[in-house]
C-alpha positions in Angstrom: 0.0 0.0 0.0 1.6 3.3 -0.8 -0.2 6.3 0.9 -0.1 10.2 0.1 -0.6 11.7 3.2 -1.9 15.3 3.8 0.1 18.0 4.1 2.0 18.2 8.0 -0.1 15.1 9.3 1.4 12.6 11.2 1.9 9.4 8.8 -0.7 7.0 10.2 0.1 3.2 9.9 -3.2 1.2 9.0 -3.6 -2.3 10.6 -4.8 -4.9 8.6 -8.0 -5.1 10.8 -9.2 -1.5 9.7 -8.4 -1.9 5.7 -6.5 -4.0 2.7 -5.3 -2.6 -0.7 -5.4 -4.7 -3.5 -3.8 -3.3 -6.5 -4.4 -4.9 -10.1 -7.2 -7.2 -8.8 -7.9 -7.1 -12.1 -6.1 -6.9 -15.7 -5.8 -3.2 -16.9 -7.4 -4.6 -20.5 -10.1 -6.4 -18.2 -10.7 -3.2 -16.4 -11.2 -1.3 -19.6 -13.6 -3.4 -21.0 -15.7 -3.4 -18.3 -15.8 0.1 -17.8 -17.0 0.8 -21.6 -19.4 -2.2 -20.8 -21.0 0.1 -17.4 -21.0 3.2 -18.9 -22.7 2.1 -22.1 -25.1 -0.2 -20.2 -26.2 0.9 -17.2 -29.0 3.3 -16.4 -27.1 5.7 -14.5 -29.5 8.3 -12.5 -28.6 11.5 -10.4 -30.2 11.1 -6.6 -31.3 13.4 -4.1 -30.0 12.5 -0.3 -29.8 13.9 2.9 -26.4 15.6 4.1 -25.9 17.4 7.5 -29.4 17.3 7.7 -30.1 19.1 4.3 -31.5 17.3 1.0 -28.7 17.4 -1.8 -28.2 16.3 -5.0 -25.7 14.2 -5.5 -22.6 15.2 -7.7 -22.5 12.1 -9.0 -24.4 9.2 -11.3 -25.2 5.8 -9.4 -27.3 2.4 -9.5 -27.9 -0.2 -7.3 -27.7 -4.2 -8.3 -28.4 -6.8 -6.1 -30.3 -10.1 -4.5 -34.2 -9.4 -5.5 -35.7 -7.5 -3.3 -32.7 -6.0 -1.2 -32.6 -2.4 -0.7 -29.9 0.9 -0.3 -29.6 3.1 2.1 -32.0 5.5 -0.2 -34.6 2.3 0.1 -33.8 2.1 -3.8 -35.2 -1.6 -4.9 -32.2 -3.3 -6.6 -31.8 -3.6 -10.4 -30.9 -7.3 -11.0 -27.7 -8.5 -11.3 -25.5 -7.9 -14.5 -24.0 -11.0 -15.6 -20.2 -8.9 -15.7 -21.3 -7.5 -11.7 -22.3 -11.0 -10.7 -19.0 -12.4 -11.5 -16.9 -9.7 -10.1 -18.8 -9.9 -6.9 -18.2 -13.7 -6.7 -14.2 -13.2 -7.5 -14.5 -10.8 -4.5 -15.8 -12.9 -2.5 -13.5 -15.6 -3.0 -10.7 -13.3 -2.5 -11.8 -11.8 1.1 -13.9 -14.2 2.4 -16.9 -11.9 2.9 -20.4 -12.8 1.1 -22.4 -9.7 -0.5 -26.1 -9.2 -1.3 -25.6 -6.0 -3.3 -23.4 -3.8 -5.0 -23.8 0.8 -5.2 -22.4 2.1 -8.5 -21.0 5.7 -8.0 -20.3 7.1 -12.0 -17.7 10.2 -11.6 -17.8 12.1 -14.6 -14.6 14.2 -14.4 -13.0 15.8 -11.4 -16.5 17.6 -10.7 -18.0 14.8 -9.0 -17.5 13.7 -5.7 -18.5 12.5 -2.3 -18.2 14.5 1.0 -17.3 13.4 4.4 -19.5 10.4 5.4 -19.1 6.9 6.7 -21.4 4.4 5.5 -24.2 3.3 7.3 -26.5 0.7 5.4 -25.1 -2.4 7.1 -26.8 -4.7 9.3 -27.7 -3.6 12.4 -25.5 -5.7 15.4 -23.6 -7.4 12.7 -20.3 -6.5 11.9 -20.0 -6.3 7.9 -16.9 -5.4 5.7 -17.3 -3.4 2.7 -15.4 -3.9 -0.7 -14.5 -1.0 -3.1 -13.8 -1.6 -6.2 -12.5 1.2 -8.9 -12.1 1.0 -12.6 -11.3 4.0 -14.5 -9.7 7.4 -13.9 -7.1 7.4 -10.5 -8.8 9.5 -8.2 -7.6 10.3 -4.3 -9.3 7.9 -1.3 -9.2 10.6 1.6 -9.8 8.8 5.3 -10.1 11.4 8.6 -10.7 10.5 12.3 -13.7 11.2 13.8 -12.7 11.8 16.7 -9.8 14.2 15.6 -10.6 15.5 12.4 -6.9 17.1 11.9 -6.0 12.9 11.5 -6.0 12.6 7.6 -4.6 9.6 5.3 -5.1 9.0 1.8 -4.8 6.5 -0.6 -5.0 6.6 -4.7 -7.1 4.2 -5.8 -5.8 2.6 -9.0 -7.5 1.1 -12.1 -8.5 -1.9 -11.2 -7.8 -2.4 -7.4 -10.1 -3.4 -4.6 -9.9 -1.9 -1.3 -11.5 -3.5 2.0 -12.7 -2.0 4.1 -13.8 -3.4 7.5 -16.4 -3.0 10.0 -14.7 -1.1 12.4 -13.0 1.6 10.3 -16.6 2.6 9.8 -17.1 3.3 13.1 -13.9 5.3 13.6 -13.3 6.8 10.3 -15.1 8.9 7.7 -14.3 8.8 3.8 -14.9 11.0 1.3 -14.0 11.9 -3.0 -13.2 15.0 -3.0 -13.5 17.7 -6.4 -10.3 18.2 -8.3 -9.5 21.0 -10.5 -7.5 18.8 -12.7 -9.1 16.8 -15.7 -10.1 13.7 -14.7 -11.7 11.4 -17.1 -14.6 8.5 -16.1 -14.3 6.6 -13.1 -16.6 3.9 -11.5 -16.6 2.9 -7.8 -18.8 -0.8 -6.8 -18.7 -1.1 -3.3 -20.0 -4.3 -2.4 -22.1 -4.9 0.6 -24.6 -6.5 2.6 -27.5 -5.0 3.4 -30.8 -5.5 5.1 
């Protein structure tokens, strides 16, 4: 794992309980065809959700796949699984261990879109559930702070192709966010795979 660390923050040294980098889960040529296959085939939509207690529209394009019937965190009914999102989710699973019901597509356009500060939230309520990110596309910056300290900042780039893990407690003690970059970025898909209620 190579991080970029924010300016003058202590260099923070992630356990393997909190996270995992995975660069070059898949092939580069794998990764491209599957992002030309996603942004050609899926029905990308701009939602509306609630940030800091204020209703926002996302800067961002999304869809949800999963198990029939399972639901996001924006009680979206799951579109069923693409054949392409099926396998990567089993490869996934046979590389961490972890079993997933569903998968949120996040579609960033250029260095526009983002994500702010959050840390997710649609897991199963007294279980403990690990969440994969997956990135194909354009590199974009992976910014973690404490929320307890907000001055603790890390970073990682997340590469074409890689898969990050993240576990159940980082959620608890960590928020993540995208954020806007004035350079030019070109398409980049994030799956982060998860179980859900």
């Amino acid at each position: 794992m190579q991080p970029k660390l924010f300016d003058d923050i202590e260099q923070l040294v992630w356990p393997e309980e909190l996270l995992t980098y995975t660069p070059g889960f898949i092939s580069r040529e794998e990764g491209d065809r599957l992002l030309k296959l996603l942004l050609k085939t899926v029905p990308w939509q701009q939602h509306k959700e609630i940030m800091y207690e204020k209703e926002v529209i996302t800067p961002r394009l999304s869809a949800w796949y999963g198990d029939q019937r399972k639901r996001d965190e924006g009680k979206r009914e799951a579109l069923s699984w693409l054949p392409e999102l099926y396998d990567l989710k089993q490869r996934i699973e046979q590389h961490t261990g972890v079993h997933f019901q569903g998968v949120l597509l996040n579609y960033y356009r250029d260095g526009n879109d983002s994500v702010a500060w959050h840390a997710d939230k649609d897991t199963i309520p007294g279980l403990k559930t690990d969440i994969a990110s997956f990135s194909i596309g354009q590199e974009r910056d992976f910014d973690f702070r404490s929320k307890e300290d907000h001055r603790k900042k890390y970073s990682i780039k997340l590469e074409h192709g890689s898969l990050l893990l993240m576990k159940a407690d980082l959620q608890k003690r960590w928020e993540h966010r995208i954020a806007k970059s004035s350079f030019t970025m070109k398409a980049r898909i994030n799956m982060t795979f998860r179980k859900v209620m």
